[in-house]
One Martini backbone bead per residue (centre of mass of N, CA, C, O) as a GRO file, in nm:
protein
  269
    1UNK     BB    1  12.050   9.096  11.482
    2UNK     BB    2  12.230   8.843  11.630
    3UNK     BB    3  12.466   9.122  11.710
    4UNK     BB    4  12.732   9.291  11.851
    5UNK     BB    5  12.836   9.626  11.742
    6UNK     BB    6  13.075   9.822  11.731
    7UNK     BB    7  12.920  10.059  11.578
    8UNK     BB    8  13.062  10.008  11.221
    9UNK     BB    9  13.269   9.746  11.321
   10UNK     BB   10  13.204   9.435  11.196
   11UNK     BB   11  13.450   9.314  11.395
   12UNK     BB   12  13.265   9.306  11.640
   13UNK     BB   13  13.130   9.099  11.586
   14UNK     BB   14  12.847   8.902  11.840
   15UNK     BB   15  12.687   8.730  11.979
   16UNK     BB   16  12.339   8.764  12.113
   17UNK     BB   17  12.116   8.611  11.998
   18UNK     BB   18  11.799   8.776  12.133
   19UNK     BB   19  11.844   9.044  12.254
   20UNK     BB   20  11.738   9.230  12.081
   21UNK     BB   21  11.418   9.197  12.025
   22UNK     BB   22  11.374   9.289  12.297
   23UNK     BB   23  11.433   9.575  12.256
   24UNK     BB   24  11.308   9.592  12.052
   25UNK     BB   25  10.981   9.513  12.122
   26UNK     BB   26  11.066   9.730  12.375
   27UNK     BB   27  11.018  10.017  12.186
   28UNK     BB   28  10.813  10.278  12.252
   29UNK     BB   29  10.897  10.447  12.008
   30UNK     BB   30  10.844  10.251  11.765
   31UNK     BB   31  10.584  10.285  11.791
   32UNK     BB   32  10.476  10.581  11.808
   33UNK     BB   33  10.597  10.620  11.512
   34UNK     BB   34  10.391  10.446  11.363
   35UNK     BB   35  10.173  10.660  11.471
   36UNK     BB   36  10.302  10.895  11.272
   37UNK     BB   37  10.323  10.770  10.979
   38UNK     BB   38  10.010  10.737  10.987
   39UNK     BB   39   9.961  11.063  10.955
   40UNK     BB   40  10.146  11.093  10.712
   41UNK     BB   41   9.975  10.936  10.502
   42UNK     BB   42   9.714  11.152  10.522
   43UNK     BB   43   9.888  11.354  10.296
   44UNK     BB   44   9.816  11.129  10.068
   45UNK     BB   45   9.503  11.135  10.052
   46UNK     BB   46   9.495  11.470  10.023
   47UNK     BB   47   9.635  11.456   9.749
   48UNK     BB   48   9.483  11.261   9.587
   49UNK     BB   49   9.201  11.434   9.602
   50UNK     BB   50   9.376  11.700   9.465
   51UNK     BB   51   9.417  11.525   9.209
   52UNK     BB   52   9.122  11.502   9.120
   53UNK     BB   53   9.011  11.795   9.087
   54UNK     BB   54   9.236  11.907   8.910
   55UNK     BB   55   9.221  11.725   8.696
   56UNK     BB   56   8.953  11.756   8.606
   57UNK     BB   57   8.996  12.073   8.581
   58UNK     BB   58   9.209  12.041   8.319
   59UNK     BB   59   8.993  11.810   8.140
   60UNK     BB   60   8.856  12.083   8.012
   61UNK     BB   61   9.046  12.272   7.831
   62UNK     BB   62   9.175  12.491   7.960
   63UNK     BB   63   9.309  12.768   7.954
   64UNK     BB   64   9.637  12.698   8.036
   65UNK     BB   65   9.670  12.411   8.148
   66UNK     BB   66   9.956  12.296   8.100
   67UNK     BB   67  10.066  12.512   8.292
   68UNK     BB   68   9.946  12.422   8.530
   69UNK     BB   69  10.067  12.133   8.474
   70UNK     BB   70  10.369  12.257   8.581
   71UNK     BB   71  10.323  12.380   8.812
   72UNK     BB   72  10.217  12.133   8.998
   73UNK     BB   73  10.495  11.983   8.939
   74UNK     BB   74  10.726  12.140   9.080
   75UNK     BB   75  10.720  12.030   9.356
   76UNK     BB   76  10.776  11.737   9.305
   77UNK     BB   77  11.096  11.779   9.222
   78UNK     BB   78  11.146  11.934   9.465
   79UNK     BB   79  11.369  11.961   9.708
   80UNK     BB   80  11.277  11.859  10.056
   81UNK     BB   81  11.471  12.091  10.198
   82UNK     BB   82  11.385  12.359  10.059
   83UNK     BB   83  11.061  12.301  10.108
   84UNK     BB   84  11.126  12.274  10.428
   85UNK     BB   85  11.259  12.563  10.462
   86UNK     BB   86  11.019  12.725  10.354
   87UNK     BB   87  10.805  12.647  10.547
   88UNK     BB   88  10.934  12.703  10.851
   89UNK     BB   89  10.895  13.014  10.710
   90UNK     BB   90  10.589  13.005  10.765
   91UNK     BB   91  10.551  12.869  11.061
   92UNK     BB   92  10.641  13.096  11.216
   93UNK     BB   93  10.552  13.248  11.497
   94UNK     BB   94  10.735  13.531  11.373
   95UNK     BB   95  10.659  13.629  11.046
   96UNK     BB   96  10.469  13.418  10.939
   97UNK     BB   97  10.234  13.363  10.717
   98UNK     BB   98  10.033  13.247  10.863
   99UNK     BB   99   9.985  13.383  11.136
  100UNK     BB  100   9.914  13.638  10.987
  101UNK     BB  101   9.678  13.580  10.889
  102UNK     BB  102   9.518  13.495  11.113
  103UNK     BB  103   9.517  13.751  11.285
  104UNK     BB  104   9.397  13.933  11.060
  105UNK     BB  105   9.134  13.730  11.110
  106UNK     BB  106   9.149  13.775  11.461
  107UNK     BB  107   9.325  13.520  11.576
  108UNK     BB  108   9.404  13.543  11.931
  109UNK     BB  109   9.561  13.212  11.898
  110UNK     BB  110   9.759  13.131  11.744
  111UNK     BB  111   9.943  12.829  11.652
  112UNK     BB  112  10.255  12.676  11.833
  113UNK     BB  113  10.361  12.484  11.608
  114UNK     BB  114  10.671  12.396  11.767
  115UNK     BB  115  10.575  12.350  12.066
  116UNK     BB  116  10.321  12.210  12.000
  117UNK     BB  117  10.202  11.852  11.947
  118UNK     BB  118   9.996  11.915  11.812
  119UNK     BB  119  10.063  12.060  11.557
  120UNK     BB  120  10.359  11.941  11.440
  121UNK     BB  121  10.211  11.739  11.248
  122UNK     BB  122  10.080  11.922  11.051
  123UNK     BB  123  10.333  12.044  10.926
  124UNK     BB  124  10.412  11.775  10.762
  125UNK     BB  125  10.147  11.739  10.624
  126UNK     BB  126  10.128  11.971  10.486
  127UNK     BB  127  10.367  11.970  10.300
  128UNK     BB  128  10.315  11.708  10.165
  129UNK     BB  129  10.050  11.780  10.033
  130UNK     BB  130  10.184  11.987   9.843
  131UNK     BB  131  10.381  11.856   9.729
  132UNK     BB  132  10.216  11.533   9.574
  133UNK     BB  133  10.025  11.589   9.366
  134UNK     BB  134  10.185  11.644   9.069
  135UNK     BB  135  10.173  11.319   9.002
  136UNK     BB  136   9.852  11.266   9.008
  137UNK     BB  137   9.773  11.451   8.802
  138UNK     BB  138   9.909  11.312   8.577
  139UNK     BB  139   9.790  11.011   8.624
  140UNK     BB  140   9.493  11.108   8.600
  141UNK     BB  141   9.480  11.233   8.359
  142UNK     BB  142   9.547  11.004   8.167
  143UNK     BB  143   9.284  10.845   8.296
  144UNK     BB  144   9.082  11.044   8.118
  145UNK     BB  145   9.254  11.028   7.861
  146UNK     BB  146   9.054  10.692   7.858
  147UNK     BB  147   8.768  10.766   7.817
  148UNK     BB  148   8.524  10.710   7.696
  149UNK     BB  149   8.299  10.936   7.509
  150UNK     BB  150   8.061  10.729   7.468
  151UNK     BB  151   7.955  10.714   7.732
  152UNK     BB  152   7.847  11.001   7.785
  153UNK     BB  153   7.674  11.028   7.572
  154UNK     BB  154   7.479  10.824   7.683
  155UNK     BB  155   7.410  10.942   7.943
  156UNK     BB  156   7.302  11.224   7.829
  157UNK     BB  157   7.065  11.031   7.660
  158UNK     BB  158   6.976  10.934   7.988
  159UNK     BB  159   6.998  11.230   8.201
  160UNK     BB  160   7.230  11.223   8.349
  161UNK     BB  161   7.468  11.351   8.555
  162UNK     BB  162   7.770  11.479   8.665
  163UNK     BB  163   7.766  11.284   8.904
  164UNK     BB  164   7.672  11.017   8.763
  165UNK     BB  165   7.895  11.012   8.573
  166UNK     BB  166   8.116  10.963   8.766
  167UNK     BB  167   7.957  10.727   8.937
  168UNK     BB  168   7.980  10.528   8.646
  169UNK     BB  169   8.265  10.626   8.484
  170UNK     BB  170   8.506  10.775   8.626
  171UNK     BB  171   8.567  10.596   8.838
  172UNK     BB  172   8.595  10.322   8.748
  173UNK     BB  173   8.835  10.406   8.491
  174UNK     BB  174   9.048  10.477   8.759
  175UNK     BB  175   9.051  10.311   9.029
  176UNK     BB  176   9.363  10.179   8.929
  177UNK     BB  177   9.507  10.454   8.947
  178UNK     BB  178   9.434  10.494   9.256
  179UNK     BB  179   9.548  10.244   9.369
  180UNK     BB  180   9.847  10.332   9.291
  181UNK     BB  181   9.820  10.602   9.457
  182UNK     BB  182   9.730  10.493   9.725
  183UNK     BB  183   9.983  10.282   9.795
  184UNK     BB  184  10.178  10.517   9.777
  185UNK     BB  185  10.117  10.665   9.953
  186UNK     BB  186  10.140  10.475  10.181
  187UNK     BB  187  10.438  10.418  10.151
  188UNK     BB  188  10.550  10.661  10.183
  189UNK     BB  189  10.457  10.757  10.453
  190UNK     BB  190  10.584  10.534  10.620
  191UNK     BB  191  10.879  10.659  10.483
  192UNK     BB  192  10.922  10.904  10.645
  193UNK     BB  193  11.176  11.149  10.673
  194UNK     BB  194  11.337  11.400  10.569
  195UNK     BB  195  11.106  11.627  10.673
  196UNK     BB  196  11.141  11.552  10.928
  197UNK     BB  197  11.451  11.621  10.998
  198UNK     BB  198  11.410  11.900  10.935
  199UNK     BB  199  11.219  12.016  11.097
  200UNK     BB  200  11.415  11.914  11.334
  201UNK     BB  201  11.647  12.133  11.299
  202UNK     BB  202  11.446  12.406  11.218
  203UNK     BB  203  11.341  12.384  11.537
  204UNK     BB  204  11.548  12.381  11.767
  205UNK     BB  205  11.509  12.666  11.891
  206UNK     BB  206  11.255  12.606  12.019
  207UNK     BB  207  11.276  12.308  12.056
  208UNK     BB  208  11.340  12.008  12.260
  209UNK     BB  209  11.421  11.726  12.033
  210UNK     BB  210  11.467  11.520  11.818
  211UNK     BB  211  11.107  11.581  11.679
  212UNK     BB  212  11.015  11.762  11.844
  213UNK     BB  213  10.751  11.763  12.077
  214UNK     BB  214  10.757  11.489  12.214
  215UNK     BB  215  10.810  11.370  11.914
  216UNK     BB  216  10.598  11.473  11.710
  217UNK     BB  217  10.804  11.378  11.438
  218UNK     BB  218  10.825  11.081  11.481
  219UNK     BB  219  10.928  10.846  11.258
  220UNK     BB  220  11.018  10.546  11.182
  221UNK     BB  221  11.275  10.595  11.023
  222UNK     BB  222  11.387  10.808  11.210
  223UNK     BB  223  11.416  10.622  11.464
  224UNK     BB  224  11.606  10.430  11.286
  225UNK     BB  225  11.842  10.670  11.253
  226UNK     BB  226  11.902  10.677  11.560
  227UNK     BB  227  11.981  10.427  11.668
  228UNK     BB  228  12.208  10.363  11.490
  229UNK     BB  229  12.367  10.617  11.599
  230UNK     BB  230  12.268  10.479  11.909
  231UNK     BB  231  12.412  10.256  12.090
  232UNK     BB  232  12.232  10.291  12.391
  233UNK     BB  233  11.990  10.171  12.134
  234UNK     BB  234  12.173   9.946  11.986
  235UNK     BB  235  12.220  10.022  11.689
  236UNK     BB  236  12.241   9.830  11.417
  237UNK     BB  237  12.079   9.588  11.531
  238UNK     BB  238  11.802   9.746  11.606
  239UNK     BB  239  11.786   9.854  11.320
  240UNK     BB  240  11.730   9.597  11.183
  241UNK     BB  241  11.445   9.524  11.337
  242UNK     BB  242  11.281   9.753  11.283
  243UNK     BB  243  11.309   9.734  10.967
  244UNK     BB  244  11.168   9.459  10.978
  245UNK     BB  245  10.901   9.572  11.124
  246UNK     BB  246  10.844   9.784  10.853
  247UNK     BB  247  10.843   9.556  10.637
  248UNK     BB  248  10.580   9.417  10.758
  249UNK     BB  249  10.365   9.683  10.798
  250UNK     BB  250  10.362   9.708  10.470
  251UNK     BB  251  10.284   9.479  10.381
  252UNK     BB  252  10.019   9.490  10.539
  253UNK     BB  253   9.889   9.760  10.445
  254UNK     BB  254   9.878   9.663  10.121
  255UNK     BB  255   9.733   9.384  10.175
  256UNK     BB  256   9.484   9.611  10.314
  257UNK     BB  257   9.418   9.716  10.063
  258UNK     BB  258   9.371   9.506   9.844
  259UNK     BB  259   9.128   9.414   9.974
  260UNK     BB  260   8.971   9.642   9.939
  261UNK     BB  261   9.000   9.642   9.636
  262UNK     BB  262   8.768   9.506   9.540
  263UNK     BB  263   8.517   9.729   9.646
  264UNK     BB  264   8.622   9.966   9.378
  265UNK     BB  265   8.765   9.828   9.167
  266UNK     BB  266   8.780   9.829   8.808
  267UNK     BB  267   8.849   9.630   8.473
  268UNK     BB  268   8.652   9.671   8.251
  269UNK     BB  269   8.748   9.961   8.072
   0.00000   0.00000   0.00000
């Protein structure tokens, strides 16, 4: 961090006391990549939501319910090249699956996913929300086969309704699994890299630039990953205080979930 270095080429190291910190904090594409990755954060709030509803369903003893819990875990353990792959072509401006939904609705002008800056991130965030829910169904469903049964039958004997029993019994006895599942994804948002790359890669041909247009697809780790790479952006002196500014940020912002989490979270059960 506090060293000029030819590429890769240790050797090369040279003190240059502060002059990268002047570099990494006048990197206004660093403070912007920030403000994209906290919207990728959105799409793991967005599956936490879906992995409760689901957990919920599932944990009334459906039939084929188990099965249905390995479908929805499998997109959590697949490959996330392979699964932003199968995305880019559903996301295709021509003969993609969604935009012909669209069409097929009447939509005389679906979103033009890769040209537009504004619709580009929600591509991302589309997809990370369909893989994501798989491991919160499982830890989730964990958490309500662990609710006592006499809860509900004492709250049935006195009227509750079944919005009142989840608010009264089934949402505090999981809050704990819900902040460790809320946390995990601030966390892994914030880290957002791999989807972000692929999909910059296989939207090449329809626009130019590092991260879809306007690099509305730069997320901080991605852009952390070019820096590196890019001796003209300071290479890996500035990337490694950029790096430390984003473990700086991811701390932050657990450090406020963990405060805010005393207002909902209960360990009483």
């Amino acid at each position: 961090m506090f060293c000029d270095m030819n590429g890769m080429n240790i050797a090369t190291l040279r003190w240059n006391s502060f002059a990268n910190f002047g570099k990494a904090f006048t990197d206004l594409s660093f403070w912007k990549s920030f403000l994209v990755s906290l919207e990728m954060t959105l799409s793991h709030i967005v599956g936490l939501v879906i992995s409760i509803v689901i957990a919920a369903v599932l944990s009334q003893k459906i039939k084929g319910g188990k099965l249905f819990t390995i479908f929805f875990f499998i997109p959590y353990v697949c490959s996330s090249a392979a699964i932003s792959i199968m995305w880019v072509q559903i996301f295709k401006p021509t003969g993609g699956l969604i935009n012909s939904v669209l069409t097929s609705l009447g939509v005389a002008d679906p979103p033009d996913w890769f040209r537009d800056s504004r619709w580009f991130p929600w591509m991302l965030v589309i997809t990370i929300a369909w893989k994501a829910p798989g491991y919160g169904i499982l830890m989730v469903q964990a958490a309500l086969a662990n609710v006592n049964p006499a809860l509900y039958e004492a709250a049935k004997l006195d009227g509750a309704s079944r919005f009142r029993q989840f608010m009264s019994i089934t949402f505090p006895a999981i809050s704990p699994t819900l902040y460790f599942l809320l946390s995990m994804g601030l966390l892994n948002g914030l880290q957002t890299f791999d989807i972000a790359q692929i999909f910059a890669q296989k939207t090449s041909g329809y626009v130019t630039g590092a991260a879809g247009p306007g690099d509305a697809g730069l997320t901080t780790v991605f852009h952390i990953y070019n820096t590196m790479n890019n001796p003209g952006a300071g290479g890996m002196p500035v990337a490694s205080i950029l790096s430390l500014l984003l473990f700086a940020a991811i701390t932050l912002v657990l450090a406020l979930n963990k405060k805010l989490s005393k207002l909902w979270v209960s360990y009483d059960y």
